[in-house]
N, C-alpha and C positions, 0 to 999 in steps of 0.2 A: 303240272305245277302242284306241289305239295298244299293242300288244304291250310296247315298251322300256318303257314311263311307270313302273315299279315299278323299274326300275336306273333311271331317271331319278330320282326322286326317293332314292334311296340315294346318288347322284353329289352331288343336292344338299346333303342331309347332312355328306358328305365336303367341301362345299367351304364351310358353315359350318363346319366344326372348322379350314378350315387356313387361314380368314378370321380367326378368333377362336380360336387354340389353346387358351386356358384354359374352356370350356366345359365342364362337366361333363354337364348336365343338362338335356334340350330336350325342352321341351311339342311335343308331334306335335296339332293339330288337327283331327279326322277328321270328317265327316258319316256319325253309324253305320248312313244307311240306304244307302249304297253297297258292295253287296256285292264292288266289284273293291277293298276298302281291306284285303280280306287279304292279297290274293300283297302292298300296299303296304306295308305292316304286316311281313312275315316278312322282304320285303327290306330293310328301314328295320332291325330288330332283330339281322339278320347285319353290315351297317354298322354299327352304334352297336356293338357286343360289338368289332367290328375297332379301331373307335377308342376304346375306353373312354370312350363316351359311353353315360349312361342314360337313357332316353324314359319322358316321361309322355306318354301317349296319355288325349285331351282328345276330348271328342265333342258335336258342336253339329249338333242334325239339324234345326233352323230358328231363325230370329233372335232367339226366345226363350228361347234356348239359350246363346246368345254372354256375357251377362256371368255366367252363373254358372260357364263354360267358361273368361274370361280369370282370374276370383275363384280358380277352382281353381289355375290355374297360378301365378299370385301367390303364393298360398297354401305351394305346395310348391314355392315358391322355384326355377324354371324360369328357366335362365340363357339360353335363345333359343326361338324357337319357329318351328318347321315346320308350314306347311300344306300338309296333303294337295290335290292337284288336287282341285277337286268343282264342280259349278256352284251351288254355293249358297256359295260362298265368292268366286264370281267378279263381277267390274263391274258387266257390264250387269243379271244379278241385284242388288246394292247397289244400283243405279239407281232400281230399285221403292220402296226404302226409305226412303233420303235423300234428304229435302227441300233445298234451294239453300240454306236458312240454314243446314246440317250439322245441323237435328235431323229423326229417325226418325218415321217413322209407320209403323202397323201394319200 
């Protein structure tokens, strides 16, 4: 795991709020079984406090997880949303998933 990725994604952050300045309020997407989403998480929480943005920290630790994770964010009204790096959020994983007509299998 690269060292920066935790200011990296805090730079990300930064660069949705000066994308979209009226944001208040962003769903963070996490996989809670990766344990490097804390240093992710502390530096996401010192960014958002600098920019008067608040995170809802959202957690989907496999694809069963996903629509009660987007429902929550709906829910509490989350005006963008950040995903953490993780490999269960990435392509070639969705690959497994997504059938060529766009529906899922198990």
């Amino acid at each position: 795991m690269d060292f920066r990725v935790p200011a990296l994604v805090a730079k990300q952050l930064e660069g949705l709020k000066e994308a979209v300045p009226t944001i208040l309020w962003v769903a963070v997407l996490v996989d809670p079984t990766n344990p490097f989403n804390q240093e992710v998480l502390h530096n996401l929480e010192l960014a958002a406090w600098a920019l008067g943005v608040q995170l809802q920290r959202v957690e989907a630790g496999a694809p069963a997880a996903f629509e009660a994770a987007f429902a929550a964010m709906v829910h509490e009204g989350a005006d963008a949303l950040l995903i953490v790096n993780a490999a269960l959020f990435s392509a070639p994983f969705w690959g497994r998933f997504v059938k060529n007509d766009g529906t899922t299998s198990s």
